[in-house]
N, CA, C and O atoms as a GROMACS GRO file, in nm:
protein
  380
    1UNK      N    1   0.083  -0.119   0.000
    1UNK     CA    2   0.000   0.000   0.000
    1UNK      C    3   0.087   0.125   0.000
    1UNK      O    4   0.073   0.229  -0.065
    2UNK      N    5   0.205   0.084   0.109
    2UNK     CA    6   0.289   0.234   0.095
    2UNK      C    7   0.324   0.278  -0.017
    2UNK      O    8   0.285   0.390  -0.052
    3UNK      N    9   0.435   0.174  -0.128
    3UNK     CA   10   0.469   0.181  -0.232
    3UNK      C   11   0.353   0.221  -0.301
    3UNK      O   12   0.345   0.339  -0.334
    4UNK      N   13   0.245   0.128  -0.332
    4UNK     CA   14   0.127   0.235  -0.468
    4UNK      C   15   0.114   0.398  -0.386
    4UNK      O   16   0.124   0.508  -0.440
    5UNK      N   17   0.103   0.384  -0.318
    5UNK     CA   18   0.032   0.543  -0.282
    5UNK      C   19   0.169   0.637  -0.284
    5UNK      O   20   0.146   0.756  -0.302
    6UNK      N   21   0.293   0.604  -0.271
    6UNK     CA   22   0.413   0.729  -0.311
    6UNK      C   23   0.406   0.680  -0.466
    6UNK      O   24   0.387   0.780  -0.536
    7UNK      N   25   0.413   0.566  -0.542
    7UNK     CA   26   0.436   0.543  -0.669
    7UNK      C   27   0.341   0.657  -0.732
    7UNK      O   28   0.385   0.736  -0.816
    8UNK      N   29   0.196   0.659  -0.682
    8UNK     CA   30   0.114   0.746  -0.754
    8UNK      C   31   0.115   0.922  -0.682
    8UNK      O   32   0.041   1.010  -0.727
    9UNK      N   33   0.199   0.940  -0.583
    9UNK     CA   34   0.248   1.083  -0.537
    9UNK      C   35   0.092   1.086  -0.443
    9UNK      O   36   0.069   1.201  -0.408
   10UNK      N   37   0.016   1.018  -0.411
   10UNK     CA   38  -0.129   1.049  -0.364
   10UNK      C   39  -0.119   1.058  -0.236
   10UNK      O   40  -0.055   0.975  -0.171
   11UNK      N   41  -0.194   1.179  -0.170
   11UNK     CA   42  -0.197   1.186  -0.034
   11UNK      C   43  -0.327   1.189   0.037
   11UNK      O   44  -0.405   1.280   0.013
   12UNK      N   45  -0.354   1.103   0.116
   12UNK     CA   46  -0.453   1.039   0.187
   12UNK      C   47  -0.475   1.067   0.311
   12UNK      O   48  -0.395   1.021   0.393
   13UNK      N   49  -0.590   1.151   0.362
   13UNK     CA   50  -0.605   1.147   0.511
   13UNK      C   51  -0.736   1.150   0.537
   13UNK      O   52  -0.820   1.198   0.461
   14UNK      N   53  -0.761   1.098   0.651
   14UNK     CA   54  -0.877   1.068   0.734
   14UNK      C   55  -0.893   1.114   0.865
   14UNK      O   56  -0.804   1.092   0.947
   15UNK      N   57  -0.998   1.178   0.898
   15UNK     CA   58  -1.012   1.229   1.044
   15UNK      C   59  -1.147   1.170   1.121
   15UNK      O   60  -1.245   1.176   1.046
   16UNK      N   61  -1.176   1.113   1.252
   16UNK     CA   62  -1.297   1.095   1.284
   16UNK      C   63  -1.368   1.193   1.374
   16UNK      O   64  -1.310   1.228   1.477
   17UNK      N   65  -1.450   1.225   1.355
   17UNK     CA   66  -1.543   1.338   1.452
   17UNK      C   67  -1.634   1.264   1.528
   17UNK      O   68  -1.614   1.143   1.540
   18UNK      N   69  -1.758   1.334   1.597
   18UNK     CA   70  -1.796   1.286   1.707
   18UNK      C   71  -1.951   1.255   1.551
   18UNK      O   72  -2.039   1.169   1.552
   19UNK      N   73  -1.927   1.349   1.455
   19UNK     CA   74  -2.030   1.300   1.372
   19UNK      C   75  -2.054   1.225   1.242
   19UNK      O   76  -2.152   1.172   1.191
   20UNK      N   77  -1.879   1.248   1.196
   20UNK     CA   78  -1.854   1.185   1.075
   20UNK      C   79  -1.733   1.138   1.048
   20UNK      O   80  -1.657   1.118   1.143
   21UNK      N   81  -1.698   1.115   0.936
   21UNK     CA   82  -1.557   1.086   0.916
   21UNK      C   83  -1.523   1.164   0.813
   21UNK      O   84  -1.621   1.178   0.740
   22UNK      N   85  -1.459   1.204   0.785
   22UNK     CA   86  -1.419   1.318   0.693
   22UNK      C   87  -1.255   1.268   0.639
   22UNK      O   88  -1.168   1.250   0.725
   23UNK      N   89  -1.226   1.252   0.510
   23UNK     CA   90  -1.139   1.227   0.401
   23UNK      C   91  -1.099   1.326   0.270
   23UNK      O   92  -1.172   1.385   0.190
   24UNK      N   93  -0.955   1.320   0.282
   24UNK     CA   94  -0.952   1.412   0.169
   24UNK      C   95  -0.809   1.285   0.064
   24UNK      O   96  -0.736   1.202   0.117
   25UNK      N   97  -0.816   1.316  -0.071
   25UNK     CA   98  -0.708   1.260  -0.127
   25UNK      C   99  -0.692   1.371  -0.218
   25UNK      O  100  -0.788   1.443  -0.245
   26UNK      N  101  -0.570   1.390  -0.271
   26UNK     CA  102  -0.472   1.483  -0.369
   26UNK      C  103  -0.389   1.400  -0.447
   26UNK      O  104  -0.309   1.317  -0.404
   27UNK      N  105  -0.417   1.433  -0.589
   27UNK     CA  106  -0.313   1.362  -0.662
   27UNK      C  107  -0.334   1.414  -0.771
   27UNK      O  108  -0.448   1.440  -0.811
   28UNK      N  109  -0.220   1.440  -0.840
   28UNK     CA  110  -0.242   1.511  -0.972
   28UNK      C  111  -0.337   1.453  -1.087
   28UNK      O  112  -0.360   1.333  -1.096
   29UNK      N  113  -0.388   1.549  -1.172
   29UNK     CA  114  -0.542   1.450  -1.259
   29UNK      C  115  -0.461   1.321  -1.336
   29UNK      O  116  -0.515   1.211  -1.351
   30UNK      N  117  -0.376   1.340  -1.365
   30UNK     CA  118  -0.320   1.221  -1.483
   30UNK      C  119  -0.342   1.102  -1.420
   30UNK      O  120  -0.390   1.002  -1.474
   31UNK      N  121  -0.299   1.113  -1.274
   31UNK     CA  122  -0.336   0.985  -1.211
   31UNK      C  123  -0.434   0.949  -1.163
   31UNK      O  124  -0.432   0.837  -1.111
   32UNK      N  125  -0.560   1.029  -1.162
   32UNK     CA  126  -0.649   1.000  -1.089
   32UNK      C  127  -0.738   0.878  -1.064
   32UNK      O  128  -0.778   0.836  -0.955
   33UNK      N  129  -0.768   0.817  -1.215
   33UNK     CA  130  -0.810   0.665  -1.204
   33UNK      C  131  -0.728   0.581  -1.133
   33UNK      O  132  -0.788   0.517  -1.046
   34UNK      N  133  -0.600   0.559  -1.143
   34UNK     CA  134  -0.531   0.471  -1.064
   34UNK      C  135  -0.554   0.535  -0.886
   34UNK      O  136  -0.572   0.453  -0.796
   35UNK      N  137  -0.552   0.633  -0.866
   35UNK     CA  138  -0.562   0.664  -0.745
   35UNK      C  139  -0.680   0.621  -0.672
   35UNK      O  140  -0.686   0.579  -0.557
   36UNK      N  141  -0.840   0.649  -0.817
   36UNK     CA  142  -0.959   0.629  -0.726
   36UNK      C  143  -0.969   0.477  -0.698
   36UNK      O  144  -0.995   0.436  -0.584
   37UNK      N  145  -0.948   0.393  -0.804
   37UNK     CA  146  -0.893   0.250  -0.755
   37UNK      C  147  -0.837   0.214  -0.675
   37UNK      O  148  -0.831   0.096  -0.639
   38UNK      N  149  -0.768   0.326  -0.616
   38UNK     CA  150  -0.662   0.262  -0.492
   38UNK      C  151  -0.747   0.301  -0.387
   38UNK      O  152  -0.770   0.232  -0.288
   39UNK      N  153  -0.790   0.409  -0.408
   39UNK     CA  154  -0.938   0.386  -0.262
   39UNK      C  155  -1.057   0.313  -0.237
   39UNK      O  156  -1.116   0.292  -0.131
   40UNK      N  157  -1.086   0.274  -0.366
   40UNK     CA  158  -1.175   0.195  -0.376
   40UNK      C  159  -1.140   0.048  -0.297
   40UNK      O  160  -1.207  -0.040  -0.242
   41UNK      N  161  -1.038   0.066  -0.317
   41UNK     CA  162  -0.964  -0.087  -0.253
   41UNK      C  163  -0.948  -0.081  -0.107
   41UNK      O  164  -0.985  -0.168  -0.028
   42UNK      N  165  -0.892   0.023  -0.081
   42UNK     CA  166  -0.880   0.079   0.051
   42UNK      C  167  -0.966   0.101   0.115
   42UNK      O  168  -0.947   0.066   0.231
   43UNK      N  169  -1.086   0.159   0.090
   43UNK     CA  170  -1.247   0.157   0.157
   43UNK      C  171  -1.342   0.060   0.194
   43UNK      O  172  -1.415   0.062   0.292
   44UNK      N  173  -1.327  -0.074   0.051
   44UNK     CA  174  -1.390  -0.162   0.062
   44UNK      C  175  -1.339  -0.298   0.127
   44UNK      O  176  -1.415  -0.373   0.188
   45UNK      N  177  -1.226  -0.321   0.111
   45UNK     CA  178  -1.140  -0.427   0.213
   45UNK      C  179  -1.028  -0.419   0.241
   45UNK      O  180  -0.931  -0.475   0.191
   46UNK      N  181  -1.039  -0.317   0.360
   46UNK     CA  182  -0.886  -0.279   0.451
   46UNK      C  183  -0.816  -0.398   0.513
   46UNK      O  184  -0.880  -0.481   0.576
   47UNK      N  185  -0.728  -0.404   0.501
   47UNK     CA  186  -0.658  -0.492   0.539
   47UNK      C  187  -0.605  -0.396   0.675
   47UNK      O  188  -0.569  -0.279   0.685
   48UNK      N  189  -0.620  -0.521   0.779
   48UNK     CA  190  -0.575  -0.471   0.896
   48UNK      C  191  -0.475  -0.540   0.975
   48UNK      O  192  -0.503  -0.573   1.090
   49UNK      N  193  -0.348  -0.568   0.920
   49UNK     CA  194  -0.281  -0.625   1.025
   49UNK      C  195  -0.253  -0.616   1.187
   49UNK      O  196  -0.262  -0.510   1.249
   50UNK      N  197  -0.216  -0.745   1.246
   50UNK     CA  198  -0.256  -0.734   1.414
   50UNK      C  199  -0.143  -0.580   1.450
   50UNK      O  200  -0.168  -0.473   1.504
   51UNK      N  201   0.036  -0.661   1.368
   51UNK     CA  202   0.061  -0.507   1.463
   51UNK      C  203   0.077  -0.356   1.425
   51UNK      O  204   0.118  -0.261   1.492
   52UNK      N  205   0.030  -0.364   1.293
   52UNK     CA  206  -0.065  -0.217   1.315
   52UNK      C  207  -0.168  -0.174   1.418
   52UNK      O  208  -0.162  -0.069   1.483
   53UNK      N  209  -0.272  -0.276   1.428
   53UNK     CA  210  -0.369  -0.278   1.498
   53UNK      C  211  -0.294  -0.214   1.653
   53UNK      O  212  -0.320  -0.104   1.703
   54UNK      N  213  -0.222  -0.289   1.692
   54UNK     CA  214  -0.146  -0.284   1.780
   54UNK      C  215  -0.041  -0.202   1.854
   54UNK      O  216  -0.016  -0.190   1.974
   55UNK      N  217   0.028  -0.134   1.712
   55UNK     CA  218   0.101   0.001   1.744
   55UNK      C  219  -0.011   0.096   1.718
   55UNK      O  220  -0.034   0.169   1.814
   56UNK      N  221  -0.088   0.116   1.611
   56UNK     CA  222  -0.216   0.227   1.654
   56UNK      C  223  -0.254   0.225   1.801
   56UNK      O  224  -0.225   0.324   1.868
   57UNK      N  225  -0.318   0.115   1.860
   57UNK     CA  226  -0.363   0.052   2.033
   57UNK      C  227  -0.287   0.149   2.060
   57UNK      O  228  -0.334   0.262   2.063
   58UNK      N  229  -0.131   0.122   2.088
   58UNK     CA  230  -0.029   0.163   2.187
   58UNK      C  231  -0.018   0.386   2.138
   58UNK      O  232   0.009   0.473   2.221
   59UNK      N  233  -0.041   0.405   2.023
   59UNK     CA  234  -0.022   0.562   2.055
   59UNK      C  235  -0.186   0.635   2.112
   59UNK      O  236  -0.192   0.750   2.154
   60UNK      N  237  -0.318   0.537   2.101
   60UNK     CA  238  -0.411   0.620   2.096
   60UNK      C  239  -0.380   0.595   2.255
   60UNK      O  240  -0.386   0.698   2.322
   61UNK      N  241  -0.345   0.464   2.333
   61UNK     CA  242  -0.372   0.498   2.488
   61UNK      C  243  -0.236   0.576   2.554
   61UNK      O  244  -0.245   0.602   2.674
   62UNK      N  245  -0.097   0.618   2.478
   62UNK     CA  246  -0.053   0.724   2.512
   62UNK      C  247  -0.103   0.875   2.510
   62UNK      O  248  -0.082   0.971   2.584
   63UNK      N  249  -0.178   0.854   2.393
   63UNK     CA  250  -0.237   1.014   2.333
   63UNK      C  251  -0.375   1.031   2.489
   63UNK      O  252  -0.394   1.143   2.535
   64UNK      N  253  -0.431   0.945   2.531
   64UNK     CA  254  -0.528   0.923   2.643
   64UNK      C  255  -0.502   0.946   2.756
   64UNK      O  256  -0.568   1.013   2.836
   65UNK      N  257  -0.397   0.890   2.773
   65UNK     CA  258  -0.336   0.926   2.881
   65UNK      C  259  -0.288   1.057   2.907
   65UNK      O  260  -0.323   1.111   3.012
   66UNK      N  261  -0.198   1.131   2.810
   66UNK     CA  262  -0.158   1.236   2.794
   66UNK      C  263  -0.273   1.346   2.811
   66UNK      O  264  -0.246   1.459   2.852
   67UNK      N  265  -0.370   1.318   2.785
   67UNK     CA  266  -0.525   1.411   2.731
   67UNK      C  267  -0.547   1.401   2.880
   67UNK      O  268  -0.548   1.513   2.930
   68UNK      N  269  -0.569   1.280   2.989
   68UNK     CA  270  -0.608   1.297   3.098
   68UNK      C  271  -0.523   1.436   3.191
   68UNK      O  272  -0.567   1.503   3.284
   69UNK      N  273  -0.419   1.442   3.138
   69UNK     CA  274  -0.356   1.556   3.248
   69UNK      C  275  -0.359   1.710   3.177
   69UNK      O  276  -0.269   1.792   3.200
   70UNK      N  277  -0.476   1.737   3.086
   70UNK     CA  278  -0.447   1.848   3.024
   70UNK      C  279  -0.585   1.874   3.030
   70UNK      O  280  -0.675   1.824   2.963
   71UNK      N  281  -0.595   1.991   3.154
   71UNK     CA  282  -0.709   2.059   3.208
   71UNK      C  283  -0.849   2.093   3.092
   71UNK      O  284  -0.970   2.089   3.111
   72UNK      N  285  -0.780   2.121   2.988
   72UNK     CA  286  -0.900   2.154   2.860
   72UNK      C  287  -0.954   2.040   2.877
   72UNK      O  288  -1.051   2.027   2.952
   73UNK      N  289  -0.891   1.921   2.800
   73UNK     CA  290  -0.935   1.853   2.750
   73UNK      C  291  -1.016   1.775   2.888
   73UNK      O  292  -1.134   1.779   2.851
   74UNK      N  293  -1.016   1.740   2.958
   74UNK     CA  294  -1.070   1.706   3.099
   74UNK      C  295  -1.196   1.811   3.118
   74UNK      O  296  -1.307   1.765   3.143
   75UNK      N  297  -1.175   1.946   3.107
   75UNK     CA  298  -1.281   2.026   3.145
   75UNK      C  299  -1.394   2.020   2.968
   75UNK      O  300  -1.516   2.035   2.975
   76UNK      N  301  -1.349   2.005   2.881
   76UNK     CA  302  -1.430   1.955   2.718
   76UNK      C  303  -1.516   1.836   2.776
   76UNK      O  304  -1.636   1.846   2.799
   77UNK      N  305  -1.438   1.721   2.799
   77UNK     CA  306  -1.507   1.569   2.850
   77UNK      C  307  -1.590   1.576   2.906
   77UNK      O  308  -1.687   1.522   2.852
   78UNK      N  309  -1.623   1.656   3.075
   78UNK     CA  310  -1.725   1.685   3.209
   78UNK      C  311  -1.801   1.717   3.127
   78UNK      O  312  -1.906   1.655   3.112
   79UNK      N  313  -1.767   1.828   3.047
   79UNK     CA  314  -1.911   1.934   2.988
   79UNK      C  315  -1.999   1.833   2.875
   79UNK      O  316  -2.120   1.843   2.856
   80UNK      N  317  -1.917   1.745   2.815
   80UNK     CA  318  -2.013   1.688   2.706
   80UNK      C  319  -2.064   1.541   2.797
   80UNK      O  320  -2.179   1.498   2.783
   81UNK      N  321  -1.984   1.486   2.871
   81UNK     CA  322  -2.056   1.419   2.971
   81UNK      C  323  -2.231   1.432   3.051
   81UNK      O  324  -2.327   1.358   3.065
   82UNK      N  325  -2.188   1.600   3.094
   82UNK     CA  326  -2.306   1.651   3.157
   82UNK      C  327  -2.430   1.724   3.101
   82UNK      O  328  -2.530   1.756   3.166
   83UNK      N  329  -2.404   1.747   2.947
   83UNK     CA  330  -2.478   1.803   2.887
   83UNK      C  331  -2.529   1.686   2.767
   83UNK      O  332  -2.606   1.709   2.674
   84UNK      N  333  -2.467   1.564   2.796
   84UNK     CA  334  -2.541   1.433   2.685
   84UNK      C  335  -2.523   1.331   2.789
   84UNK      O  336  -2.436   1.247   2.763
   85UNK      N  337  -2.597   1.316   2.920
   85UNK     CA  338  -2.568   1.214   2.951
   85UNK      C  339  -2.638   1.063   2.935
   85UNK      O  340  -2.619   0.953   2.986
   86UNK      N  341  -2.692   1.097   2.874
   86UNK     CA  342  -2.758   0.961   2.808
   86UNK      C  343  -2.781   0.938   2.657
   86UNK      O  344  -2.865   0.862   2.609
   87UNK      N  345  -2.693   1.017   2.586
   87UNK     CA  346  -2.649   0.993   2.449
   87UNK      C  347  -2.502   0.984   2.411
   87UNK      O  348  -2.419   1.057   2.466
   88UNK      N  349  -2.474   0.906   2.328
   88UNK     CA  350  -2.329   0.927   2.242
   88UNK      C  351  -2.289   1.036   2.261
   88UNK      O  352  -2.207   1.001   2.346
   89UNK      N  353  -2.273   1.153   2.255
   89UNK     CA  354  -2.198   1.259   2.241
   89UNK      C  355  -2.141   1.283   2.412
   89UNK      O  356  -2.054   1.368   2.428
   90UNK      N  357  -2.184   1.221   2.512
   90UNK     CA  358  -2.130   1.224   2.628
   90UNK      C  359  -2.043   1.083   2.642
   90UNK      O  360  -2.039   1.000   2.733
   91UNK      N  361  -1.988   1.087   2.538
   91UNK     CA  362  -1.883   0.975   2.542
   91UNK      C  363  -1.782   1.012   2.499
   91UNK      O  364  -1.786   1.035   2.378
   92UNK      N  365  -1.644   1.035   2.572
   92UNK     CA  366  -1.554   1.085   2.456
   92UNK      C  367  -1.553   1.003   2.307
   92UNK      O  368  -1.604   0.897   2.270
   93UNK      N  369  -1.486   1.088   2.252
   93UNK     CA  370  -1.449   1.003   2.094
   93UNK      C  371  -1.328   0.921   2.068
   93UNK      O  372  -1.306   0.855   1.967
   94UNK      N  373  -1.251   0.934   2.173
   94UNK     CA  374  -1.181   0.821   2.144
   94UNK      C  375  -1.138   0.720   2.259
   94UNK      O  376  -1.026   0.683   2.295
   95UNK      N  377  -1.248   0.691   2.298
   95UNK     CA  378  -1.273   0.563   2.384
   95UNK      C  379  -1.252   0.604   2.539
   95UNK      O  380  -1.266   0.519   2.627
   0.00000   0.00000   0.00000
């Protein structure tokens, strides 16, 4: 996957929100069929190896941890806690 996606210069990112997921890709037009194929592939059967799975695991519960000692983000959490407490949105978003 690394190799096609520098072979075709294409840059790929993904963000998750509390409402959507939001994606952008860039790649010059000449390539663009090969590129939308390469998402197409990428969207419809991701391949997920364990230790990806696994080093992702290990930075989101550093990034969690880190978030617990940083007063915003602690005082963001209470407020959507207390103002959705019996819906999704009083859940943080990343676990």
């Amino acid at each position: 996957l690394k190799e096609a996606i520098a072979r075709l210069g294409l840059r790929f990112s993904l963000t998750a929100g509390r409402d959507a997921v939001y994606g952008g890709v860039e790649v010059v037009s000449a390539r663009l069929e090969p590129a939308a194929d390469l998402l197409q592939a990428i969207l419809s059967a991701p391949a997920l190896k364990a230790d990806d799975v696994e080093r992702v695991k290990a930075q989101r519960l550093t990034d969690i941890s880190r978030d617990a000692a940083n007063p915003a983000t602690v005082a963001t959490r209470q407020w959507y806690a207390a103002a959705f407490p019996d819906h999704p949105y009083g859940n943080p978003v990343d676990g």
